[in-house]
DOLUMTI-258360 format. One record per residue (C-alpha): residue number from 1; x, y, z. Coordinates in pm, whole numbers, plus 50000, padded with zeros to 5 digits. Each point is the difference from the previous one (the first is absolute). Layout:
DOLUMTI-258360
(NUM,(X,Y,Z))
...
***
This chain:
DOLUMTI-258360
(1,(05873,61632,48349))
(2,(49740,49859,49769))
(3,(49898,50339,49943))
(4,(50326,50116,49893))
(5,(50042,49720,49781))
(6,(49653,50072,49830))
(7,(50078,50342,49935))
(8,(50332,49908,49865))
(9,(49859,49772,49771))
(10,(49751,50270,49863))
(11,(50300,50190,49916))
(12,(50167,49812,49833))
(13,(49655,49863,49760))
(14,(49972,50397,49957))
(15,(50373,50035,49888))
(16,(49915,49753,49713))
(17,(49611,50087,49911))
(18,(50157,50069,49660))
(19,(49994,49732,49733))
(20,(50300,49826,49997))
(21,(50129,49753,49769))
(22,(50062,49652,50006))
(23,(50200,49835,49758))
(24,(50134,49592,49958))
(25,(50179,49923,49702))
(26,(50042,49624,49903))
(27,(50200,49867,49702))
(28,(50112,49642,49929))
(29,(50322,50000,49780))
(30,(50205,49630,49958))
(31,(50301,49996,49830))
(32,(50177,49689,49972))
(33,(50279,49808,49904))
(34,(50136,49660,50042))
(35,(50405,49940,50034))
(36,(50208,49659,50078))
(37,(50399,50178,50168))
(38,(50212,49775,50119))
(39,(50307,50088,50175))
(40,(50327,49875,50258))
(41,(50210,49656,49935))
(42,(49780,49861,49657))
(43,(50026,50075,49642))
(44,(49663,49932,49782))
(45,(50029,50012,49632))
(46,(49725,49936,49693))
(47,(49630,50030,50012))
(48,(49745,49869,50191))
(49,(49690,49836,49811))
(50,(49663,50202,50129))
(51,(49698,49799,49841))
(52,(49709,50201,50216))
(53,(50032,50251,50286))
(54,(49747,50034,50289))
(55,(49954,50380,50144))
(56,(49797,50101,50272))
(57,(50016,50364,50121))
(58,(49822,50206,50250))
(59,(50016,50390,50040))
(60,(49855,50269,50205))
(61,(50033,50291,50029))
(62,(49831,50252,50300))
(63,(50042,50375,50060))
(64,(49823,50225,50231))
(65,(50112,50359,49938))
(66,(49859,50347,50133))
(67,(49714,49908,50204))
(68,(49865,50162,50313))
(69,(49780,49779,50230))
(70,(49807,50107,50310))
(71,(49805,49794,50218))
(72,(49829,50151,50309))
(73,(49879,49714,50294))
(74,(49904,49656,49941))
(75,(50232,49727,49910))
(76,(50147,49834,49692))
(77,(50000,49602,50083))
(78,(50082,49726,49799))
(79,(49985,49607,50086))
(80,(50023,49673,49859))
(81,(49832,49724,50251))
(82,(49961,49666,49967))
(83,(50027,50000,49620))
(84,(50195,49818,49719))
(85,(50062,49714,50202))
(86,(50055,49646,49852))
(87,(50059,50223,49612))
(88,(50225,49807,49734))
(89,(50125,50180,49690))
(90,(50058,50328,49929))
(91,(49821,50273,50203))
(92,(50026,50334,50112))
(93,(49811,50212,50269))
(94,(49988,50382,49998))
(95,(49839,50187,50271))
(96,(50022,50376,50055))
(97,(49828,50207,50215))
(98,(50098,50451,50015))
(99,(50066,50197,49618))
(100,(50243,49961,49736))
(101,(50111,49662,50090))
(102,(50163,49803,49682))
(103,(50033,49611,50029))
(104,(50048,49733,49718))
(105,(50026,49612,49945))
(106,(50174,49900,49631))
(107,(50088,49641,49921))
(108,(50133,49899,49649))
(109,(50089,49658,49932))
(110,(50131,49831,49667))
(111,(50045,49642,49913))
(112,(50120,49803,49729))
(113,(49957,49599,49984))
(114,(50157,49831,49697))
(115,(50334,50212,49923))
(116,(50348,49803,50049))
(117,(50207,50335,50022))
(118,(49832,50317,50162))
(119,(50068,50309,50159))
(120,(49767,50096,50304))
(121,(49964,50334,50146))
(122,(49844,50174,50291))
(123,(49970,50375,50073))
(124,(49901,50183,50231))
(125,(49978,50390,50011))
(126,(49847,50228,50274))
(127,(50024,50414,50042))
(128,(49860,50157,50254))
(129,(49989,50353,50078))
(130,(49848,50229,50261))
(131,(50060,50352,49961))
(132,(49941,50421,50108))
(133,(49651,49849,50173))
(134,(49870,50141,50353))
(135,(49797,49804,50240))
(136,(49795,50154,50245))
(137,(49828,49796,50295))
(138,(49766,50157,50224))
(139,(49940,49741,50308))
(140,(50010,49713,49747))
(141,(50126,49648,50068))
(142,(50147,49779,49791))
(143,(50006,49575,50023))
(144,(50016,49774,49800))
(145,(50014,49600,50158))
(146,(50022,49680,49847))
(147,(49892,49727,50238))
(148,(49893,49664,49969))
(149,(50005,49989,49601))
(150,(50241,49819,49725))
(151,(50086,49712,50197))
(152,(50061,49665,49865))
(153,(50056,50178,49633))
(154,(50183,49884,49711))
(155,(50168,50115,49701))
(156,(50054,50374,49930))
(157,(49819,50215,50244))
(158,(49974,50333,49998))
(159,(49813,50225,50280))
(160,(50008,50389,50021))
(161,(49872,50210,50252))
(162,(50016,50330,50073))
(163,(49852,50313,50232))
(164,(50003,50357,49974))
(165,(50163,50193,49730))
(166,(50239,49939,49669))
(167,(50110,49668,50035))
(168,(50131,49773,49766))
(169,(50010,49649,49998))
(170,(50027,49761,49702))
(171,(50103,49622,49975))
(172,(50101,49841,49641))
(173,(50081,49675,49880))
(174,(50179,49886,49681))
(175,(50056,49651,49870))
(176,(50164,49824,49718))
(177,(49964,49633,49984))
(178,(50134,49749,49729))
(179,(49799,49659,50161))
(180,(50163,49725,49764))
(181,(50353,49903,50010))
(182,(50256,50256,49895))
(183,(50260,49931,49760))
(184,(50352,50142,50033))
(185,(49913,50358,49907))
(186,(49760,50075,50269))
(187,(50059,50323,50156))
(188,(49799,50122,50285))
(189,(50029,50417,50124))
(190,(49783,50157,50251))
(191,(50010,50364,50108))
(192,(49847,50222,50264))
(193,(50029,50345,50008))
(194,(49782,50271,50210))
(195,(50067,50396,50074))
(196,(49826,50179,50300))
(197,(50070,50369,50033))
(198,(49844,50262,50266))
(199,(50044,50355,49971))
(200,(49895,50325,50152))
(201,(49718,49791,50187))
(202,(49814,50232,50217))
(203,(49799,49859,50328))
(204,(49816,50206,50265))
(205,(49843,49801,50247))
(206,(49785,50277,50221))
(207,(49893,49789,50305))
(208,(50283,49858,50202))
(209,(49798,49685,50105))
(210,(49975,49812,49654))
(211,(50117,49716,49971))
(212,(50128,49787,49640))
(213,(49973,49620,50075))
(214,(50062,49734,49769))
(215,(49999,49630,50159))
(216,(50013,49667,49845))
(217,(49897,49719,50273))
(218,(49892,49640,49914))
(219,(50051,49971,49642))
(220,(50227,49830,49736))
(221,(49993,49706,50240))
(222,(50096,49700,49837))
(223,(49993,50169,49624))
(224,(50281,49880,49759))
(225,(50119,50132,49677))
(226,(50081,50357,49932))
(227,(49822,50234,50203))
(228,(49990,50388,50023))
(229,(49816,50208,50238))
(230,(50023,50416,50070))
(231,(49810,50121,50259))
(232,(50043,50363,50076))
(233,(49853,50277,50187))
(234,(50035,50390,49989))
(235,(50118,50209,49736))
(236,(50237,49950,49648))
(237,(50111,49632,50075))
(238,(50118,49793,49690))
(239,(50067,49642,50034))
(240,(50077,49720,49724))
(241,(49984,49632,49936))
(242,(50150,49865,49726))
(243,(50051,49651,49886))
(244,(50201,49880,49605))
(245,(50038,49643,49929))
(246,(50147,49833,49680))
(247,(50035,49668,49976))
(248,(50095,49692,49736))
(249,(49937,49680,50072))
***
């Protein structure tokens, strides 16, 4: 059998001796605009007073198009142990482990501390796409484990991690913040928006015993705050954490 396998495998390498291309196109594009609708049983009339506006915004963008991977024996592992315990603030972890893997941490915060009247905003924008790419695996396993790590963590905590081919994983943050007293024409808006689109995704996986794993055990014990973690294994996965906060105080 491991014969057979072998020689399969050198087939397939000789099928693609010839140069082939790789291409990753990323772009970051934001766009924005801020507006106040109110609807259903209340009539508002007049203006509303703006003396200072706070605007925090955070975009990504990822895209992973027409790419052919092969990997032949051996194994694509990724782990996070016993790390970014006891962390405060604002943090994120990326750990990747294979080819063509995209991950991203954004955090955009904006604050004002003396207006009376202020308009806060918080954005957040997130496109990812994954498309007309092949993955071949030739015996090749894939896991990727968190254990043990980001416990007893506060604040905004990202982690990302990822094993084997063309995955996507991004966590953002935006915040808008007025920290003195608000007068009467405070306004606070927050808005998340994120796009994930798969097509045509081609995935050959040669040897019948491999095996994708992705585990989280012992971790994010006792953490507070907001907390995002992806942990994936195998081929074309895209995961997102966002997070928007406006606030007037």
């Amino acid at each position: 059998m491991k014969l057979a396998k072998a020689a399969l495998a050198s087939a397939i390498l000789a099928a693609f001796a010839a140069p082939a291309f790789a291409q990753a196109t990323l772009e970051n594009v934001t766009d924005t605009s801020s507006t106040l609708t109110i609807t259903g049983g209340a009539a508002v009339t007049g203006t509303i007073p703006v003396a200072a506006q706070a605007g925090a915004t955070a975009s990504n963008t990822q895209a992973s198009v027409d790419n052919l991977v092969i990997t032949a024996g051996g194994a694509n592992d990724a782990s996070l142990t016993d790390s970014a315990n006891d962390i405060a603030g604002n943090a994120g972890v990326n750990i990747a482990a294979g080819s063509g893997n995209a991950q991203g941490n954004e955090a955009a915060i904006a604050a004002l501390g003396d207006a009376a009247d202020v308009f806060g905003s918080a954005q957040t924008f997130s496109t990812q796409i994954s498309g007309v790419n092949t993955n071949i695996s030739l015996l090749t396993d894939n896991a990727a484990t968190m254990s043990g790590s980001a416990n007893n963590a506060t604040g905004n905590v990202g982690v990302n991690i990822a094993s084997g081919s063309g995955n996507m994983q991004d966590n953002q943050l935006a915040a808008a913040a007025q920290t003195n007293p608000a007068g009467d024409g405070a306004l606070a808006q927050a808005t998340g928006s994120n796009e994930q689109l798969v097509t045509l995704a081609i995935n050959g996986d040669l040897d019948f015993d491999v095996t994708n794993s992705a585990a989280v055990t012992g971790s994010l014990l006792g953490a507070a705050g907001n907390l995002g973690a992806n942990v994936s294994a195998g081929y074309g996965n895209l995961q997102h954490n966002s997070l928007s906060i406006a606030s007037t105080q």
